[in-house]
C-alpha positions as CSV (number, residue, x, y, z in Angstrom):
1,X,111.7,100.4,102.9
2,X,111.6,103.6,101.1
3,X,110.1,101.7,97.8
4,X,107.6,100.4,99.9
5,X,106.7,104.1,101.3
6,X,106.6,105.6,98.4
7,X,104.4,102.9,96.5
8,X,102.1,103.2,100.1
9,X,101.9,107.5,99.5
10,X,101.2,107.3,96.0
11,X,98.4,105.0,96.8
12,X,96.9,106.5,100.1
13,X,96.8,109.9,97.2
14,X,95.3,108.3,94.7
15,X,92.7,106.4,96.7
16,X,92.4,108.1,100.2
17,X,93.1,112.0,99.5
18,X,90.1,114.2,99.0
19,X,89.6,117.6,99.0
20,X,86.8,119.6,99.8
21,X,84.7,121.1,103.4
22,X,85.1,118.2,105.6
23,X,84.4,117.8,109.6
24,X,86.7,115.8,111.5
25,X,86.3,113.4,114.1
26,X,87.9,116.0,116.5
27,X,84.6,118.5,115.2
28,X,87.5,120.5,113.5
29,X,86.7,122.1,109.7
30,X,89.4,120.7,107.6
31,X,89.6,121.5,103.6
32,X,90.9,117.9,103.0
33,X,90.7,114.4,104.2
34,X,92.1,111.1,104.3
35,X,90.0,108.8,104.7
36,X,92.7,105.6,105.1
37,X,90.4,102.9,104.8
38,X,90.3,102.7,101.4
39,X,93.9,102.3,100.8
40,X,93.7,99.7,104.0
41,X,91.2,97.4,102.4
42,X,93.1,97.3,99.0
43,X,95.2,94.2,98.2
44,X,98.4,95.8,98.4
45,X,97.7,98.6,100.6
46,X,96.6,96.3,103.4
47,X,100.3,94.6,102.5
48,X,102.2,97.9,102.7
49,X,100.6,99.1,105.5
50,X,101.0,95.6,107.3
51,X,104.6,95.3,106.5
52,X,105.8,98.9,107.7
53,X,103.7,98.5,110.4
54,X,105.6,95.0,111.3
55,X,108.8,96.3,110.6
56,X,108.2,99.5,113.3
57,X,107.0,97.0,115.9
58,X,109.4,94.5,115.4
59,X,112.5,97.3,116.3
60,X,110.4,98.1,119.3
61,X,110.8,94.4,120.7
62,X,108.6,92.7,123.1
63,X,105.3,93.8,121.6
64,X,102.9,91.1,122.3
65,X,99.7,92.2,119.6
66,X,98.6,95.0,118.2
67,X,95.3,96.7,118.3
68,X,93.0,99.6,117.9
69,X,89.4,101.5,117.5
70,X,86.8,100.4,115.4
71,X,86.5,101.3,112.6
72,X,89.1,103.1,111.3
73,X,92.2,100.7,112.6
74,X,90.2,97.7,111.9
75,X,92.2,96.5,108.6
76,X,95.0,97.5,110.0
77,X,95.1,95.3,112.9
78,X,94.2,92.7,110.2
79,X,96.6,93.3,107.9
80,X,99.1,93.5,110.9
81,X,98.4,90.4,112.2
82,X,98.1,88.4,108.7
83,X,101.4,89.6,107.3
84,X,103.0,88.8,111.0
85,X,101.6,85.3,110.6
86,X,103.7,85.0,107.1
87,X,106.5,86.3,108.2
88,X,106.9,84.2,111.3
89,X,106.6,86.5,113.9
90,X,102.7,85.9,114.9
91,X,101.4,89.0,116.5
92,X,97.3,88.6,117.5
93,X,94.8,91.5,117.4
94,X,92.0,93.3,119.6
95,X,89.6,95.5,118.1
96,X,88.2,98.0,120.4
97,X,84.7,99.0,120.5
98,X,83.5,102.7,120.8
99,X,80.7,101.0,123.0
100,X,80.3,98.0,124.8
101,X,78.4,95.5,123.2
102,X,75.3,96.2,125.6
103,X,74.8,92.3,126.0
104,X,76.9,89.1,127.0
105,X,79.9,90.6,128.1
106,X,79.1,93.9,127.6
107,X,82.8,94.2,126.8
108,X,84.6,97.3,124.7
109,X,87.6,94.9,123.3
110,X,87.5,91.4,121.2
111,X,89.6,89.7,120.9
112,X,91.5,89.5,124.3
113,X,91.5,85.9,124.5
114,X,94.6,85.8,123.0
115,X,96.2,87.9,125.4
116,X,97.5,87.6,128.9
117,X,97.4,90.5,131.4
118,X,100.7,92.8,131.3
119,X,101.3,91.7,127.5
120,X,103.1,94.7,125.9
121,X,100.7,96.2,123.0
122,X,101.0,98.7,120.5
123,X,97.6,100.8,118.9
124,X,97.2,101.2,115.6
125,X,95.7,104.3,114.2
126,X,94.9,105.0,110.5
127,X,94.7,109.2,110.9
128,X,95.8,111.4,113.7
129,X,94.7,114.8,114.3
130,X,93.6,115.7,117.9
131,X,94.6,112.5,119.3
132,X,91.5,111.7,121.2
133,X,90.2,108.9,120.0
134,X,93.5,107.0,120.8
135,X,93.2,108.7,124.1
136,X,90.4,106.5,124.5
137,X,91.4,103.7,123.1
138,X,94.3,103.6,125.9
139,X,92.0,104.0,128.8
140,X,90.0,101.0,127.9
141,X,93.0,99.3,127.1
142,X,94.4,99.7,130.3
143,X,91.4,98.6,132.1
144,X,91.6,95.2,130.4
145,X,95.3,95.1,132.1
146,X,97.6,94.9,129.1
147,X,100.5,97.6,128.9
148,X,100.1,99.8,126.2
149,X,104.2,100.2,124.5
150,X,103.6,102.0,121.5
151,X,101.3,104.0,119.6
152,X,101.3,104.2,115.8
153,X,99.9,105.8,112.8
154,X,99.2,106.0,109.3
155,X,99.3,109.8,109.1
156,X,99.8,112.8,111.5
157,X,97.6,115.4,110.4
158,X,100.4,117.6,112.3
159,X,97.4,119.2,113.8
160,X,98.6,118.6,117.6
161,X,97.8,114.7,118.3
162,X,101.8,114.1,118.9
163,X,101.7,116.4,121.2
164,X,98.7,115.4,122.8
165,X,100.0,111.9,123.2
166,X,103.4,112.9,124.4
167,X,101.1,114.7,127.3
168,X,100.3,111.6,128.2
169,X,103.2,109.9,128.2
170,X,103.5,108.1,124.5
171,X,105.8,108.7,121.7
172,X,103.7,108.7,118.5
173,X,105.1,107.0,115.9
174,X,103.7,107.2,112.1
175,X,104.6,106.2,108.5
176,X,103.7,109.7,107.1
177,X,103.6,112.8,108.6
178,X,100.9,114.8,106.3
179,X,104.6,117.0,104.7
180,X,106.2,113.5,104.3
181,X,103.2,111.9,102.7
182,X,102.5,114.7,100.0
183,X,106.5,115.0,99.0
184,X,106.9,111.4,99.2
185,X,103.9,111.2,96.7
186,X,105.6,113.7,94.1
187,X,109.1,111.4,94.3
């Protein structure tokens, strides 16, 4: 696991890391970014991140399917499901919308036909700062009736979204804090 972390930090560097003035979702000034996605949507970036993903929802137990916010956990869902489906322990995946689709069903989450009410889920999140946009995620989540039994990231900024979640009752769980990710890089 730790050759498969490091190989995952020295890419989310080398393809996700930028420095500069940035404005976060949260509307905080930050003078660098990770923007996740383009480590997600490389070949073996969507691998990594789908296999330590798995293997953190797998010692959880009872997770029925994973999901998470468009856009930003959108390849991760996938990648989560897909590398489930070869290693023989099929998980399904909702994306969920920031608004509902405004016609036909006028519904915030696809996907949910392959769930029943009460299945146990986890969220996927590529970057946490605030914590706010899982926040959301959990509400609608909820509404739809499925039990929400994990939360997990690709990177805590460390910028108070663990403690924001823990607020609320969740136990955030990510492959890199932003320390880990930049010492695990250098290794």
């Amino acid at each position: 696991m730790i050759d498969l972390k490091r190989r995952l930090a020295r890419l989310l560097i080398e393809k996700s890391y930028l420095e500069g003035d940035f404005t976060l979702t949260s509307g905080k000034k930050s003078d660098y970014y990770f923007d996740c996605k383009h480590t997600a949507l490389h070949p073996e970036g969507a691998w990594l991140i789908g296999k330590l993903f798995l293997d953190m929802i797998r010692a959880k137990g009872g997770v029925k399917g994973v999901g998470g916010m468009t856009l930003g956990a959108d390849p991760l869902v996938s990648s989560v499901t897909v590398v489930s489906h070869l290693e023989g322990y099929p998980l399904p995946g909702f994306i969920i919308r920031k608004q509902s689709k405004g016609h036909g069903t006028n519904q915030y989450l696809e996907g949910l036909k392959n769930f029943e009410p009460g299945h146990n889920v986890c969220l996927l999140e590529d970057v946490i700062t605030t914590g706010g946009t899982l926040l959301t995620a959990v509400e609608r989540v909820r509404d739809q009736g499925l039990n929400i039994v994990g939360i997990m990231g690709v990177l805590d900024r460390e910028q108070g979204g663990r403690e924001n979640l823990e607020k609320a009752g969740f136990d955030l769980q990510t492959i890199f804090t932003r320390k880990e990710l930049l010492e695990t890089a250098k290794s």
